[in-house]
Every structure is written in structure tokens, then in C-alpha cells.
C-alpha positions as CSV (number, residue, x, y, z in Angstrom):
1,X,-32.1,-12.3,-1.3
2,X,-30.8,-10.8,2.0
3,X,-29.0,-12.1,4.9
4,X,-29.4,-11.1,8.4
5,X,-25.7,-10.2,10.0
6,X,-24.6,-9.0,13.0
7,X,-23.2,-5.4,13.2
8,X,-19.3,-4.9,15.0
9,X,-17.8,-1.4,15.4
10,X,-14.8,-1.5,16.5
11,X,-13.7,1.8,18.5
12,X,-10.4,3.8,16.3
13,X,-8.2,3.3,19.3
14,X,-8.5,-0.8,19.5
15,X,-9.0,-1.3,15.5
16,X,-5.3,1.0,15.5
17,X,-4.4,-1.2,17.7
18,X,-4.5,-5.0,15.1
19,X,-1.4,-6.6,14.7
20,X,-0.3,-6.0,11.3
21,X,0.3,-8.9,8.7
22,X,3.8,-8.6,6.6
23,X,3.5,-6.6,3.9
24,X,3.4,-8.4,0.7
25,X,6.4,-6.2,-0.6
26,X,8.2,-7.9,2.1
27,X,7.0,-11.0,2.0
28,X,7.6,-11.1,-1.4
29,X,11.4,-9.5,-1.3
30,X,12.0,-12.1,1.6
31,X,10.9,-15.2,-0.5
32,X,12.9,-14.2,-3.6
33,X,16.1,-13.2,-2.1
34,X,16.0,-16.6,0.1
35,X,15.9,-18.6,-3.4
36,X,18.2,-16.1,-4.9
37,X,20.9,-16.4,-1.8
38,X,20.5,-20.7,-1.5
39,X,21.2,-21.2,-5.1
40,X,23.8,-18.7,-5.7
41,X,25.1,-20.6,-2.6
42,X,24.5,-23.9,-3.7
43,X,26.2,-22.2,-7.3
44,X,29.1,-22.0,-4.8
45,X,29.9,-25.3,-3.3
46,X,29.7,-27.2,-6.3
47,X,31.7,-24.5,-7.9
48,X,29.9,-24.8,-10.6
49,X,31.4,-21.9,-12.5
50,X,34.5,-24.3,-13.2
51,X,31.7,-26.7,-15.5
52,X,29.4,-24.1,-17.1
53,X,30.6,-25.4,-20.8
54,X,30.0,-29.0,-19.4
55,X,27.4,-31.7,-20.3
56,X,24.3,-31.5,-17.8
57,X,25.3,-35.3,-17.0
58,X,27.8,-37.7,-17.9
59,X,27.1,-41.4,-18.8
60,X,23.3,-43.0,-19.2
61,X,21.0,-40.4,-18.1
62,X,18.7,-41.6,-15.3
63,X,15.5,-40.5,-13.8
64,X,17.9,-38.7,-10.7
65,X,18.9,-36.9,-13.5
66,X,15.8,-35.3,-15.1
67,X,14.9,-34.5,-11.4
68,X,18.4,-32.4,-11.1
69,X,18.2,-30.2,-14.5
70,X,14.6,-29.7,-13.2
71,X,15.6,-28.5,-10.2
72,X,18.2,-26.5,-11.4
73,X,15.8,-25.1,-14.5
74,X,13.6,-24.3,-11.4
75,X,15.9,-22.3,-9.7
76,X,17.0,-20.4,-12.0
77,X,13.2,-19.5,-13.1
78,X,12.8,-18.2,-9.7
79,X,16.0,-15.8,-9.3
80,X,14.9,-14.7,-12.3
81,X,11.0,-14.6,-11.8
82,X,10.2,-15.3,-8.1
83,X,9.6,-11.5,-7.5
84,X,6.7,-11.6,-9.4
85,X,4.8,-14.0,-7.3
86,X,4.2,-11.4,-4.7
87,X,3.6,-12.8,-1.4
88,X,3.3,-16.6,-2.5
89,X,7.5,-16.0,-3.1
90,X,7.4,-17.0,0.8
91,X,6.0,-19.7,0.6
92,X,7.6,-20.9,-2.7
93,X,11.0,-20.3,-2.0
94,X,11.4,-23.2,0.6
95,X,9.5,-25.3,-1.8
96,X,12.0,-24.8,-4.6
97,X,15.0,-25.2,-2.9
98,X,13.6,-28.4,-0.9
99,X,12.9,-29.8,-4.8
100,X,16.7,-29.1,-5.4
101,X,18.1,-30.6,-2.3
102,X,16.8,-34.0,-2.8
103,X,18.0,-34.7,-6.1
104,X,21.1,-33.0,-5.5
105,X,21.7,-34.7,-2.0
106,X,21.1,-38.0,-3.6
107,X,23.7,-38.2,-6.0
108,X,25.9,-36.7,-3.7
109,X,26.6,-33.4,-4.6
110,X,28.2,-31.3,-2.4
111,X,25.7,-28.4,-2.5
112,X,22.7,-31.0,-1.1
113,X,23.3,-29.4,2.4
114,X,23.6,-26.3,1.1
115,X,20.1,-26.4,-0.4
116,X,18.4,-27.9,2.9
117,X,20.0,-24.7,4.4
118,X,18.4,-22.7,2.5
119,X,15.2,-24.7,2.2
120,X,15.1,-25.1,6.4
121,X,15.9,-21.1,6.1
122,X,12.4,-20.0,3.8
123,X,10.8,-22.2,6.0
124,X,11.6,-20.5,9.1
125,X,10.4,-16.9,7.1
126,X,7.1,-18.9,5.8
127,X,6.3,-20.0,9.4
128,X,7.1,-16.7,10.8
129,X,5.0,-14.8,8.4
130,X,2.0,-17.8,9.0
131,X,2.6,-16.7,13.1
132,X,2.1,-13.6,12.5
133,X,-1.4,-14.3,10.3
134,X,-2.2,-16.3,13.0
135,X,-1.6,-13.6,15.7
136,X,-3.9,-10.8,13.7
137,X,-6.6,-13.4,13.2
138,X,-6.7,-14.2,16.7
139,X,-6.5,-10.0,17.7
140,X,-9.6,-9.8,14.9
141,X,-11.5,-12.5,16.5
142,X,-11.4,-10.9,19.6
143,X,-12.3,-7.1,18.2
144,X,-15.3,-9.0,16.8
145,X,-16.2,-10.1,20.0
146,X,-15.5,-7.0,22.2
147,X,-17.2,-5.0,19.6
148,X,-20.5,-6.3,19.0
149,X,-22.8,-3.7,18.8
150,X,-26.3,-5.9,19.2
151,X,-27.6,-4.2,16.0
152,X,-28.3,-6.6,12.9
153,X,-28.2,-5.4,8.8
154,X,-29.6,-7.0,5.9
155,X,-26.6,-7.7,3.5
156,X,-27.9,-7.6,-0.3
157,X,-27.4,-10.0,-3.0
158,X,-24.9,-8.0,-4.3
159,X,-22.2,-8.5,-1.2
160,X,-23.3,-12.5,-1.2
161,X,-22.2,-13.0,-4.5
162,X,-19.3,-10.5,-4.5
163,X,-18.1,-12.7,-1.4
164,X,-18.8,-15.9,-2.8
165,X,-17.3,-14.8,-6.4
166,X,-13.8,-13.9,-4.5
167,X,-13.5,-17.1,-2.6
168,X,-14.9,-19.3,-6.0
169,X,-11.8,-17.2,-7.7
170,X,-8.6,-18.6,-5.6
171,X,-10.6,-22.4,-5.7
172,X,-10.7,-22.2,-9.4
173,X,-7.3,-20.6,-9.3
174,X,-5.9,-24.2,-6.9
175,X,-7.3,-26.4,-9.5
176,X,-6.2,-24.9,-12.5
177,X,-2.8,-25.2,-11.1
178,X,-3.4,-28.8,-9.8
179,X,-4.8,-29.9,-13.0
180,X,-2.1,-28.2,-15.7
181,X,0.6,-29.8,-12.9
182,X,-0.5,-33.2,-13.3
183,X,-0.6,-32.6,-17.1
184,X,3.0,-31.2,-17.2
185,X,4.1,-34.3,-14.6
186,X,2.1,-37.0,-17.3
187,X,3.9,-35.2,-19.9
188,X,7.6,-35.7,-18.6
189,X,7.2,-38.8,-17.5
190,X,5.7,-39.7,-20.9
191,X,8.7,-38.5,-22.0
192,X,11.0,-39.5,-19.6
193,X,11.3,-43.8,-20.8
194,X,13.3,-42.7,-25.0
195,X,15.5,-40.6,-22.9
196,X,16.5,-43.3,-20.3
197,X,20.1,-44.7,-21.0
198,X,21.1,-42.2,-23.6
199,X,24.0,-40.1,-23.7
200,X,24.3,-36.6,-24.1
201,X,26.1,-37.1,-27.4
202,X,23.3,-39.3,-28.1
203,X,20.9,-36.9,-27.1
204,X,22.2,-33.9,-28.8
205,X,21.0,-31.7,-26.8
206,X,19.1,-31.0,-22.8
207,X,16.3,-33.5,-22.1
208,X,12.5,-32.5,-22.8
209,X,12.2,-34.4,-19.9
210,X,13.5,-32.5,-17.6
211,X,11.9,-28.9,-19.4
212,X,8.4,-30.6,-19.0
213,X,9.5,-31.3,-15.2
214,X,10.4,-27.8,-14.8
215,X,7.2,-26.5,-15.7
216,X,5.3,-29.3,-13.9
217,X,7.2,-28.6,-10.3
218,X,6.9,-24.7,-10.9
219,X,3.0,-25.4,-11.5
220,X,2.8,-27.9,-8.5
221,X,4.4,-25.6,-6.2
222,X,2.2,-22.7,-7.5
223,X,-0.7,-24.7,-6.4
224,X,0.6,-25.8,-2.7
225,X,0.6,-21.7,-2.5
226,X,-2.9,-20.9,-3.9
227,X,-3.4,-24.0,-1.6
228,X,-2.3,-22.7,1.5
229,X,-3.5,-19.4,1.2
230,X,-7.1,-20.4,0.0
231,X,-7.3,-22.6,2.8
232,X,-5.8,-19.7,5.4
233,X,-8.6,-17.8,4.1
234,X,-11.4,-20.2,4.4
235,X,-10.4,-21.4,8.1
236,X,-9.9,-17.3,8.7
237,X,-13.5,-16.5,7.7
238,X,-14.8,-19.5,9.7
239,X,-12.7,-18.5,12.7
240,X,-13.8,-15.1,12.8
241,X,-17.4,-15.4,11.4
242,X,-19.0,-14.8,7.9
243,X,-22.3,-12.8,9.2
244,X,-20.9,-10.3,10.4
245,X,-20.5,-6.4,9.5
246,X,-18.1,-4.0,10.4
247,X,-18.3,-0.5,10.3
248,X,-14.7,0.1,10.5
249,X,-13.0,4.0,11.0
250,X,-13.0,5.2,7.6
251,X,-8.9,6.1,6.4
252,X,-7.4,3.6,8.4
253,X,-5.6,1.2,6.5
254,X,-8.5,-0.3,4.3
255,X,-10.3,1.5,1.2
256,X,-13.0,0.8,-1.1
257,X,-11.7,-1.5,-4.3
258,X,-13.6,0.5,-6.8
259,X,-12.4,4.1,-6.7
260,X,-15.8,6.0,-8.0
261,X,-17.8,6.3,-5.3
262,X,-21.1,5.3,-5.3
263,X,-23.3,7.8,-2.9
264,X,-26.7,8.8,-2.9
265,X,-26.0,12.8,-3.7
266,X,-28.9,14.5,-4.7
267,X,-31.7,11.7,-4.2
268,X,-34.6,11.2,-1.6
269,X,-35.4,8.0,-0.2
270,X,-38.6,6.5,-0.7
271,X,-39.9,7.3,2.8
272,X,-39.6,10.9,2.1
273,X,-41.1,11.1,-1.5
274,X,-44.6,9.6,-0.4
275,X,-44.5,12.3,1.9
276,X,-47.5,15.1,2.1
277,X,-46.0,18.2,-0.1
278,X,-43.2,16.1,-2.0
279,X,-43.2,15.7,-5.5
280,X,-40.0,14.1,-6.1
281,X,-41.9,11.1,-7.0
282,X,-44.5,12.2,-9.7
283,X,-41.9,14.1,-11.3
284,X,-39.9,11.0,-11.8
285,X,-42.3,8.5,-12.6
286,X,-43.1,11.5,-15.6
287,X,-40.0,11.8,-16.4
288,X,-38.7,7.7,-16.3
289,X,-42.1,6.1,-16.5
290,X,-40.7,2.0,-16.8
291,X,-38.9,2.7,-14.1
292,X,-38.1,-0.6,-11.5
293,X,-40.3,0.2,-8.8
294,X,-38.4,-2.2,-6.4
295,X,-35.0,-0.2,-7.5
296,X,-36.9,3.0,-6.2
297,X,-38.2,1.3,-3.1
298,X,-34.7,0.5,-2.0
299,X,-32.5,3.5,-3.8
300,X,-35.2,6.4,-3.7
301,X,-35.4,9.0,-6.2
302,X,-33.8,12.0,-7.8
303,X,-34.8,14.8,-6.3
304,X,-36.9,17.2,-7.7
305,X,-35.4,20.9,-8.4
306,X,-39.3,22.5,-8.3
307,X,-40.0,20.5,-5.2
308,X,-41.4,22.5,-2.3
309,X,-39.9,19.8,0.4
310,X,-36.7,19.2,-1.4
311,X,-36.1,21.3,-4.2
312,X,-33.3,24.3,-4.8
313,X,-35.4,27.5,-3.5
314,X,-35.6,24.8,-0.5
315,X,-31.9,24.5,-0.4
316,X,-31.3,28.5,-0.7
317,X,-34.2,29.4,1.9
318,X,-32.8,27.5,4.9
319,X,-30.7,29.6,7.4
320,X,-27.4,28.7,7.6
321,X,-27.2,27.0,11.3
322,X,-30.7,24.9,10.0
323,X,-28.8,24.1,6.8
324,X,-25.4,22.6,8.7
325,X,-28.3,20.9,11.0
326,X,-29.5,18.6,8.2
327,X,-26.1,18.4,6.3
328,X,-26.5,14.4,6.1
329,X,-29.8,14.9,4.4
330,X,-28.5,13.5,0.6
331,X,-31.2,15.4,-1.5
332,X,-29.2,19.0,-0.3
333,X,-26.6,18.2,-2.8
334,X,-25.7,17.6,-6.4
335,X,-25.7,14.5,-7.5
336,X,-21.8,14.9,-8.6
337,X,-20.7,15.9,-5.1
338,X,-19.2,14.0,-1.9
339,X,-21.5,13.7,0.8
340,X,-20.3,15.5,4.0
341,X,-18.2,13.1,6.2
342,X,-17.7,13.7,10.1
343,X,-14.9,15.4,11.1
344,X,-14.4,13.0,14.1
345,X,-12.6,10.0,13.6
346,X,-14.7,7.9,15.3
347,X,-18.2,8.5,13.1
348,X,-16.6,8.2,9.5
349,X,-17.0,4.3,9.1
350,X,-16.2,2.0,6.2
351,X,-18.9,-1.1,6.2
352,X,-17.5,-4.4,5.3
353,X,-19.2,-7.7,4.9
354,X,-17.2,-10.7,5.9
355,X,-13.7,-9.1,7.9
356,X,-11.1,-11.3,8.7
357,X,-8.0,-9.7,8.6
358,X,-5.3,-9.0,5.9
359,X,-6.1,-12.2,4.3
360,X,-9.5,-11.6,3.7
361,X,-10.5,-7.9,4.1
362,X,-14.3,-8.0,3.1
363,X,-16.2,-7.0,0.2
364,X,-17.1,-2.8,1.0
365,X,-21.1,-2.1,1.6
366,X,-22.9,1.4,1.0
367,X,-25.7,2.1,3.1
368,X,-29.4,1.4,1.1
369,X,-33.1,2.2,2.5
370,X,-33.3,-0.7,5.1
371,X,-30.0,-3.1,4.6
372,X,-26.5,-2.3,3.0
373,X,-24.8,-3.7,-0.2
374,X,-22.1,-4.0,-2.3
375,X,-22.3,-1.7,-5.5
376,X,-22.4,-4.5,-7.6
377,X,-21.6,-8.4,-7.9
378,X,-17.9,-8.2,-9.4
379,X,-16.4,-5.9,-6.7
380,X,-13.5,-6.7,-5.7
381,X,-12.2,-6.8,-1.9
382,X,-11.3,-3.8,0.4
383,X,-7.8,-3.3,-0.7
384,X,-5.0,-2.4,1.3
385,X,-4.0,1.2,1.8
386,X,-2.1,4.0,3.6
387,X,-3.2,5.2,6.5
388,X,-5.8,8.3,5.9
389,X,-6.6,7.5,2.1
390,X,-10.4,6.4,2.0
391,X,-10.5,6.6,-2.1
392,X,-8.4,7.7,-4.6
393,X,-9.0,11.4,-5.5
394,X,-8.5,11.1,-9.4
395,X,-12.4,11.0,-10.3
396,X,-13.7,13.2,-8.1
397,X,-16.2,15.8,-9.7
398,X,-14.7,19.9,-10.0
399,X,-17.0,22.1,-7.9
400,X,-18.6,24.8,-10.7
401,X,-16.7,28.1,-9.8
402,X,-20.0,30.3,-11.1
403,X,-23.5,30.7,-9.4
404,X,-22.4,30.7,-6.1
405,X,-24.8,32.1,-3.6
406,X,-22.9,31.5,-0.4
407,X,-20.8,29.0,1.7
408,X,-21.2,27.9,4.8
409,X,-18.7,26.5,7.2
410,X,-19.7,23.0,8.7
411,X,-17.0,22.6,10.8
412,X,-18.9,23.9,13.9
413,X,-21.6,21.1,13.1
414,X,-19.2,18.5,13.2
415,X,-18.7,18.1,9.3
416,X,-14.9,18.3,7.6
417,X,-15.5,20.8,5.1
418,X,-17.5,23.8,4.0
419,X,-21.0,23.8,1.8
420,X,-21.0,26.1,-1.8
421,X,-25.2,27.0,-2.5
422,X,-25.8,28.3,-5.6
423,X,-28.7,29.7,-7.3
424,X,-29.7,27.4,-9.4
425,X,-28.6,24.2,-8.4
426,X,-28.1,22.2,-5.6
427,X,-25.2,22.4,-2.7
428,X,-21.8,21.3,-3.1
429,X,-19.1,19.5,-0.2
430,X,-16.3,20.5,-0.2
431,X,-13.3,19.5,2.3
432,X,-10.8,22.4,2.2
433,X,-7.3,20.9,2.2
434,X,-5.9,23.4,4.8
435,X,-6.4,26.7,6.3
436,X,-5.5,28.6,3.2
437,X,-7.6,26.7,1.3
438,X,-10.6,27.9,3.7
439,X,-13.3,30.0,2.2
440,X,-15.3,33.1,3.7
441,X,-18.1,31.1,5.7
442,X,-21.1,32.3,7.2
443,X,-20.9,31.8,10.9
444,X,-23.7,29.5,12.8
């Protein structure tokens, strides 16, 4: 199953060019150190260091009161705890000290407009960071339609279900809050009626009331966040469009989830095998006889070392300057080395299915014979990261130090790095990290 989408390649300059979302470290030091700030304020006005030894209420205890040591329960959690919520802390923070405020304002406390200061406060931060979203949306619509390339790719089952997997993910997420909030609320309510009237002394101790209405208003607000940001997502998808894929400058911001990389070192596409002379494919089919013909249709084969088309005394008997010609050709290396990448900026593209921003950066494609695809159905989403990092670098293969037969500088072709032949196995890529890493090269 395939699905036909529109290809948009954005030039470096203009996808540089994005407004950036907030960082979630941000976001998320912003959210906490609002509810940190209003209830050490609140703290403040009611001076409540002078009753710390006190009983939580005085008299019958009332529904107003469960609500309070809720709300205060609540706040606490999230001093404590609301840095771990990442960037849902901004849009929590106005949500927990808006549930403090009311019961606080209505049994006249004097911190009530203290906490609808800081609740008005988080929600100037939440709408601020929602403007900004909205901004970089609208900036990636407009990339998408500026540029369109007119060329279409068949996106593989893979990418469909990866996408649909990460947006079934936050909608199971939603209800599973929803549903364990309505059980906590049923709970303290439940529990709520052999409480009403009592005394503390009477009580002996804090109403389970009020714990169970803790939990319950932590869980509800939880869900107005996965909520809100499911719902961001789904509208920024729609707003941008779902069929669409981007090949995107490579290093700029976004990376592949999955660190190992999944290239097609060392193999010869289908196209090529059935070629006159080529005998990549017999060789295989002798050596892997069940193997999925449809799989080899669409992935090609490994090449053969004893092929006269594509084989090591192949490799070794090209001239240098024909050798850096066909340096994209996959079967010239070993199947454990990087493929060469473009040194310009401009050719070295990421391909992502379904880009709409920060808040939904796409599930990352590699290039198959005919249509591109996602590695496999549980990939996760481009992530995040610095500027120039493509990959992490912690699984990438050591280039044998023996065997070499030369090396031959790319550079001049318009590749980043320099090729190792050897004498009895195929090429290597390597991308020399400076000048003094740079090896004697034959010149083109």
C-alpha cells in the first residue's frame, strides 16, 4: 500500500529562514517557575508560615474545603514536580493556579487575587508560546506552497502507519488521562458525603477526599494539555497538508529518530542486476534461495564480489576521476560504510513524510527503487537537533586500517570526504574532520 504525495524542497536559505517554536526547555522552565513564583506568593499573603502546625480547616468541613487542600496538595505537586512535564508545564501552570484561586477566592482568603495573578500571568506565557506555533505554522504553510517542486513519491506502508501510529499515541494518551480523571473525580466525591460535617478532631487526620481530588485535578489538567497539543497537531497537519514530502537540507535543525542508519551500501538495485553481464542476482538467489522476491524488487541485492559489472576488481580497475564520477553508485561500497553526501548544502536532503513544524516534524523516509519509506512501522518522529548534527556518530562503523589500495579525494567531484579502495573488499567513505585529518589523495 502506497500513497501518492506531492514533493516540496525548500531552498537552505528560506527553510533557515522558519520562525522558531520555544524550546521546550523553556517552555518548560517558564511553566514551572510561574507555579513556583504564584504559590510561593500566594504562600505569602496568607502568611501562611504563621499556621503551618494548624488544622487544614476549622469547624464542619465542607465541600469548599476539599476543593482548597486539593488545590493546595496540587500546588505543591507542581513546585515540586511541574519540571518534569516538559513543555505541557506551560500550559499547566495557569491551569493549577486558576484551580487554587477559586476555592481560595471564595472563602475569602486573602491570597485569591494573588492566585488569579499568577493564573492571568501563565496564561499570557501559554498564549504567547501558542502565537508563536501559530506564526511557524503559518511560515511552513507558505514554504510548502513556494516550494512545490511538481514531482510526486510513493510513500510506503511503513511511513502510513509510522504516522498514523504517532498521532493514535497522543489520542490514546488524551483518554487515558480523561478516563483515570473521571475515576479519581467519582472516587472523591464518593468519598466526599462521611467526611461532610466532621471535624478535624473528628477526622483525625487530612481528608481522603481531598488526596483523591488532588490526583483527579492533576489528571484532568494533564489531559486539557495532551488535549491541546493533540488537537494543535491535528489542525497543524490539516493546515499544512498530510501528502506532502519534504526533502529538507540535511543538518539543519531536524535528524533522523533512529540513530543507525539505514543505507543501501554495498547493494544493486534490481534494475541493474537483470542487466546483460551482472550476476549479482544468481549469486544471491544461490546463496538465499527463499528469498522475498518483492523485498528484492524494491531493495535490490547484495552485490556480488566476483561480479564483472559490480564486483571488487571492478571497484579497483576504475580510474580515479571515473570512480569520483559514479561515487553515488551504492554497490562501490561496503555494506558497513556511509554513503558519500554532497558537500553543498543545498543537495544533502533529509525526506520527511507529513511536516508541519515543531509540533509535528514528520516521520524520516530513505529513498527505495521507485517510492520512499520509513525504515520500519514503530519509528519515531524526526527529533529536534542542533544545527549540523544529521545522526548521532556513536554507531558508526571503524574504517579497516589494513588492505588499503589507495584513496581518492572526492572533494573536487562535489562529495565531503575522501574514498579508501582496498584489495579485497569494497570502498569505504570517509568525511575527514579537518585538514589534518586529510589523507594523501590521488588527484582527478
Amino acid at each position: 500500500m502506497t500513497l501518492t504525495s506531492a514533493i516540496v524542497r525548500p531552498e537552505t536559505r528560506a527553510w533557515a529562514a522558519l520562525p522558531q517554536r520555544a524550546s521546550g526547555r523553556r517552555l518548560r522552565i517558564l511553566g514551572w517557575l510561574t507555579g513556583l513564583f504564584g504559590t510561593a506568593a500566594a504562600f505569602i499573603a496568607d502568611r501562611g508560615w504563621e499556621s503551618l502546625d494548624d488544622p487544614s480547616w476549622y469547624g464542619a468541613f465542607r465541600s469548599i474545603d476539599m476543593m482548597g487542600i486539593a488545590s493546595i496538595l496540587l500546588a505543591s505537586g507542581f513546585c515540586v514536580l511541574g519540571w518534569m512535564l516538559g513543555r505541557h508545564a506551560v500550559v499547566a501552570a495557569p491551569l493549577v493556579l486558576g484551580f487554587a484561586a477559586v476555592p481560595h477566592t471564595l472563602d475569602g482568603y486573602a491570597s485569591g487575587p494573588v492566585w488569579w495573578l499568577g493564573c492571568a500571568t501563565g496564561a499570557v506565557l501559554a498564549l504567547a508560546a501558542a502565537y508563536r506555533s501559530w506564526r511557524e505554522l503559518r511560515a511552513v504553510r507558505a514554504l510548502a506552497q513556494s516550494s512545490t517542486t511538481g514531482r510526486t513519491a510513493a510513500v510506503g506502508a511503513n511511513a502510513l502507519k509510522a504516522s498514523k501510529r504517532a498521532l493514535r499515541r497522543g489520542l490514546i494518551k488524551a483518554l487515558a488521562f480523561l478516563a483515570t480523571a473521571t475515576a479519581g473525580w467519582a472516587v472523591a466525591f464518593a468519598a466526599l458525603p462521611t467526611e461532610l460535617g466532621r471535624t478535624y478532631e473528628e477526622m483525625a487526620g487530612e481528608p481522603s477526599s481531598s488526596a483523591f481530588a488532588a490526583a483527579a485535578a492533576a489528571l484532568t489538567i494533564m489531559a486539557i494539555a495532551t488535549v491541546v497539543s493533540q488537537g494543535w497537531r491535528l489542525f497543524a497537519m490539516r493546515r499544512v497538508g498530510k501528502r506532502l514530502v519534504w526533502e529538507v537540507p540535511a543538518g539543519a535543525g531536524l535528524a533522523p529518530s533512529w540513530p543507525f542508519l539505514d543505507d543501501a551500501s554495498g547493494l544493486v538495485s534490481a534494475k541493474d542486476a537483470t542487466s546483460g553481464g551482472c550476476i549479482c542476482l544468481l549469486e544471491f538467489r544461490r546463496s538465499c534461495p527463499d528469498a522475498d522476491e518483492r523485498l528484492l524488487a524494491e531493495e535490490g541485492v547484495h552485490a556480488s564480489d566476483y561480479c564483472p559489472r559490480h564486483g571488487i576488481d571492478r571497484i579497483n580497475d576504475l580510474p580515479a576521476a571515473e570512480f569520483a564520477a559514479v561515487a553515488a553508485e551504492a554497490w562501490l561500497w561496503d555494506e558497513r560504510s556511509e554513503l558519500p553526501e554532497r558537500s553543498a548544502p543545498n543537495e544533502n536532503r533529509l525526506l520527511l513524510y507529513g511536516f508541519a513544524g515543531r509540533t509535528y516534524t514528520g516521520i524520516p523516509l530513505t529513498a527505495r527503487a521507485g517510492y520512499v519509506d520509513a525504515n520500519f512501522p514503530d519509528i519515531g518522529l524526526a527529533r529536534v537537533a542542533e544545527p549540523g548534527v544529521a545522526v548521532p556518530g556513536w554507531d558508526k562503523a571503524e574504517r579497516p586500517a589494513a588492505g588499503v589500495l589507495d584513496t581518492i579525494d572526492l572533494r573536487p567531484a562535489g562529495y565531503n570526504g575522501v574514498a579508501f579502495r582496498y584489495r579485497h573488499g569494497r570502498a569505504w567513505f570517509e568525511a575527514p574532520e579537518g585538514d589534518a585529518a586529510r589523507p594523501p589523495a590521488l588527484l582527478l
